[in-house]
TORLOVO-358516 format. One line per 2 residues: number of its first residue (from 1); their letters; for each residue x, y, z of N, C-alpha, C. Coordinates in pm, 1 decimal. Last residue first. Example, Ala and Ser with C-alpha at 12.3 -4.5 7.8 and 13.67 -1.06 7.14 Angstrom:
BEGIN
2> SA> 1285.0:-225.0:708.0:1367.0:-106.0:714.0:1290.0:3.0:787.0; 1319.0:-569.0:780.0:1230.0:-450.0:780.0:1320.0:-330.0:780.0
***
This chain:
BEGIN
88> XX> 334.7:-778.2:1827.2:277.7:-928.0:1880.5:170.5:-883.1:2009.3; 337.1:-668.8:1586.5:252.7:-799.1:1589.3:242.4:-874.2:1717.2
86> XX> 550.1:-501.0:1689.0:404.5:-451.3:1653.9:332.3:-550.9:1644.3; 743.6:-586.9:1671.8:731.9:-543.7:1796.3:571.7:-560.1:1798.8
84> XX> 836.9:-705.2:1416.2:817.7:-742.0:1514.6:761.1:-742.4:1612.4; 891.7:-375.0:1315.5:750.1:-463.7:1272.0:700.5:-612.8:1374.8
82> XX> 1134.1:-375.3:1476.5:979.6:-283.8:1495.2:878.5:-350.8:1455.4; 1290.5:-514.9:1312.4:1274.4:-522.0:1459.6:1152.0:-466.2:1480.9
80> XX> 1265.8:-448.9:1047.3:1223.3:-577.7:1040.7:1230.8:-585.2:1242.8; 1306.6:-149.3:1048.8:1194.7:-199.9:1001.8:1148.8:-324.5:1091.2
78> XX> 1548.1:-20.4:1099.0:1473.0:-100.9:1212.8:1359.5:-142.5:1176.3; 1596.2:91.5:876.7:1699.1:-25.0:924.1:1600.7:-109.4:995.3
76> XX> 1456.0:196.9:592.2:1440.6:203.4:730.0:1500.2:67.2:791.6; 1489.5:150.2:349.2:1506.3:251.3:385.8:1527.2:281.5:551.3
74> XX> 1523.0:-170.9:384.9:1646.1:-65.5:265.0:1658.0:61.0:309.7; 1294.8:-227.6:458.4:1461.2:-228.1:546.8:1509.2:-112.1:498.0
72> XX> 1116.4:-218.8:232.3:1141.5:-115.2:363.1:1265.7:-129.7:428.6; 1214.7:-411.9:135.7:1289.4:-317.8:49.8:1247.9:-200.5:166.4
70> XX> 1069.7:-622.3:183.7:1201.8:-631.3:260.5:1255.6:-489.6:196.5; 865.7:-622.9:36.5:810.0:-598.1:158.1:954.5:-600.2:249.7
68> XX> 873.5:-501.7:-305.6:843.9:-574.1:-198.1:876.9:-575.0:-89.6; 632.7:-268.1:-438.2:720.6:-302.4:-388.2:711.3:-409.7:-325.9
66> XX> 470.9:58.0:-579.3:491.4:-90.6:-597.4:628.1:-134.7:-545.8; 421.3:291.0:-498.7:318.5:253.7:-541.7:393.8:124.8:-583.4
64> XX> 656.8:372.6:-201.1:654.1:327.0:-324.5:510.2:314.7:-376.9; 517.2:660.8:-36.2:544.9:550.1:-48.2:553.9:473.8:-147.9
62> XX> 436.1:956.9:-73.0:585.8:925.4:-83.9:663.9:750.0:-77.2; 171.1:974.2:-3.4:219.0:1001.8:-123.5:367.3:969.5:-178.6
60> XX> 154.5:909.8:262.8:72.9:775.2:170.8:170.3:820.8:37.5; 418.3:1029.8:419.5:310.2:1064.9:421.2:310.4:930.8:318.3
58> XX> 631.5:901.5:708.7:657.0:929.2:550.9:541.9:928.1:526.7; 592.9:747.2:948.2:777.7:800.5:944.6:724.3:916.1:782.3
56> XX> 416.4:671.2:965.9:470.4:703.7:1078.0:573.4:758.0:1077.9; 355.7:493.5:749.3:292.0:638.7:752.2:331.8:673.4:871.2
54> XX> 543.7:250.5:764.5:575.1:337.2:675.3:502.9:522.3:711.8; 330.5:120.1:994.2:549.1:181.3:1005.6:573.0:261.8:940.6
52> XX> 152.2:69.2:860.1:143.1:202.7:978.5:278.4:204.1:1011.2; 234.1:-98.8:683.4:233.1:55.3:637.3:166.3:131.0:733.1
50> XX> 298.8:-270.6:853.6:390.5:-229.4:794.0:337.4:-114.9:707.0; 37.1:-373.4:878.9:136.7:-277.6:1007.5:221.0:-220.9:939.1
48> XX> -72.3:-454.8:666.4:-106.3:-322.4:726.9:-51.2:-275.9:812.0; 108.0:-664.9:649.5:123.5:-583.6:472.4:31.5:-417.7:575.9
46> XX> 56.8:-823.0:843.5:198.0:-786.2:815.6:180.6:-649.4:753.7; -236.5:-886.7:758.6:-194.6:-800.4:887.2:-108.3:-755.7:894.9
44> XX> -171.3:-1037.2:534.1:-225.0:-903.5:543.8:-221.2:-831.6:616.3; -122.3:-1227.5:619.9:-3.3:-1231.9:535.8:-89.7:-1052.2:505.2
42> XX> -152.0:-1320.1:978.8:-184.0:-1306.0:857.5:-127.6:-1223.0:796.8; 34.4:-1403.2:1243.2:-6.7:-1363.0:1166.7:-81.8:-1350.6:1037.8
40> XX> 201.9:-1644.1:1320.1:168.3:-1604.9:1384.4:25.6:-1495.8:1377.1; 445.9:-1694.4:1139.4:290.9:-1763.7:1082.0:201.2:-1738.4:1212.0
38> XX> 638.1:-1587.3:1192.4:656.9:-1738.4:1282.7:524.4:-1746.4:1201.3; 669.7:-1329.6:1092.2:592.6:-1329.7:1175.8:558.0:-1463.8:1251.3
36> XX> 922.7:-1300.7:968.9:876.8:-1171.7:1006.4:741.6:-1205.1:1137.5; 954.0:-1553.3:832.1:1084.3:-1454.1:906.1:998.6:-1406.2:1017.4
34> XX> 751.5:-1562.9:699.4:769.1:-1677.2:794.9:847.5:-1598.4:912.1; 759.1:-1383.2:493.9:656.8:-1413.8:587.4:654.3:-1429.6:744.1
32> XX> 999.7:-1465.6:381.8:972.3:-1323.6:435.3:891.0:-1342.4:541.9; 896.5:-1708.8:265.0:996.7:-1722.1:366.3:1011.7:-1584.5:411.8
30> XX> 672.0:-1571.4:83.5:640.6:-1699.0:217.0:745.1:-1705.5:310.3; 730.2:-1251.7:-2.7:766.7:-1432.4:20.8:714.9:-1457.8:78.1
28> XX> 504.1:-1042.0:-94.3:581.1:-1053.4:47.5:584.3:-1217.9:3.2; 443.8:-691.0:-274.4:426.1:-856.0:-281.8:554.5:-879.0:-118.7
26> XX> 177.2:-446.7:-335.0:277.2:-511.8:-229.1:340.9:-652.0:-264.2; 93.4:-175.0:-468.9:112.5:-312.1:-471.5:199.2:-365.5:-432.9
24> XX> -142.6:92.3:-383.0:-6.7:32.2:-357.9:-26.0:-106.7:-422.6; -286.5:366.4:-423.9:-296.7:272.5:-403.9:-171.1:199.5:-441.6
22> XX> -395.3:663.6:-192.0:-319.2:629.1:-290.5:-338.3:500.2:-265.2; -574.6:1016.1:-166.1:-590.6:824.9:-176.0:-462.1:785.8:-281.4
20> XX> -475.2:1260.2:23.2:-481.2:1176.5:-114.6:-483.6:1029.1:-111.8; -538.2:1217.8:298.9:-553.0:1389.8:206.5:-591.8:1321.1:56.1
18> XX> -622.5:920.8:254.8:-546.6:1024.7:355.5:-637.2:1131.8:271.2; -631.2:577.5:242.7:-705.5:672.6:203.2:-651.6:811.3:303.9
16> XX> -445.1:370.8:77.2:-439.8:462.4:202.3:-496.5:578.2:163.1; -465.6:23.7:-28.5:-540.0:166.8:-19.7:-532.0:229.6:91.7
14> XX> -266.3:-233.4:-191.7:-295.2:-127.5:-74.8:-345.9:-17.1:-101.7; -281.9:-593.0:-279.0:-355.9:-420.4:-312.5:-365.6:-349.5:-200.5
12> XX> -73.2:-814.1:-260.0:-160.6:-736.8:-233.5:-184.4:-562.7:-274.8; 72.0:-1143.0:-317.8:64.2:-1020.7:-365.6:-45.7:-959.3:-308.9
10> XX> 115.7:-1401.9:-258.8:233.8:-1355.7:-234.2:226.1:-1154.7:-263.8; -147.2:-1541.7:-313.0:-68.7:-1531.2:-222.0:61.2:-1458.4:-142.4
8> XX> -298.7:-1224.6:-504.9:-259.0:-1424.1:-488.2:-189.8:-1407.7:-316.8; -400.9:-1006.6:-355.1:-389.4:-1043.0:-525.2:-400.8:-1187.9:-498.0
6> XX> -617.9:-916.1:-94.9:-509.9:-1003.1:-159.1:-565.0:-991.2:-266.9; -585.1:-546.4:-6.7:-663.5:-678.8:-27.6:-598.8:-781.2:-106.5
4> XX> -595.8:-375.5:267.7:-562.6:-482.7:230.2:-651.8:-574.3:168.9; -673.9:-10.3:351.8:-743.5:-138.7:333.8:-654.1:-215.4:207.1
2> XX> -642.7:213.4:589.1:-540.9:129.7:531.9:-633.4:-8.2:486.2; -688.0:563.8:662.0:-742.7:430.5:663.8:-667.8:344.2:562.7
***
């Protein structure tokens, strides 16, 4: 289970409750945002697909506990296509 909760605008608290609860801090630009979802979306909905991208590939325990939201690319190319896919 994946619960989002906003810091400010640009920042959020992630809880993936699994085997082991872990908790995350996310931050995501406005122009990231924008990229990723046309504002189509909420800036939370992004922040939870994207960690059903992440737990699909990599258990709760192996995910950064702090990051921002383009640094998935880094690991995973097709991030920013997939995440796409998924919102709409």
């Amino acid at each position: 289970m994946i619960t989002v909760e906003t810091i400010n605008e640009t920042t959020f608290k992630v809880t993936v409750k699994g085997r082991t609860e872990t908790t995350h801090r996310v931050t995501v630009s406005s122009s990231y945002y924008e990229k990723l979802t046309g504002g189509d979306v909420s800036p939370e909905t992004l922040v939870e697909k994207s960690f059903d991208f992440l737990l699909a590939r990599e258990s709760n325990t192996s995910i950064l506990s702090a990051f921002d939201l383009p640094v998935i690319g880094q690991y995973f190319p097709e991030y920013e296509s997939k995440i796409q896919k998924m919102l709409k």
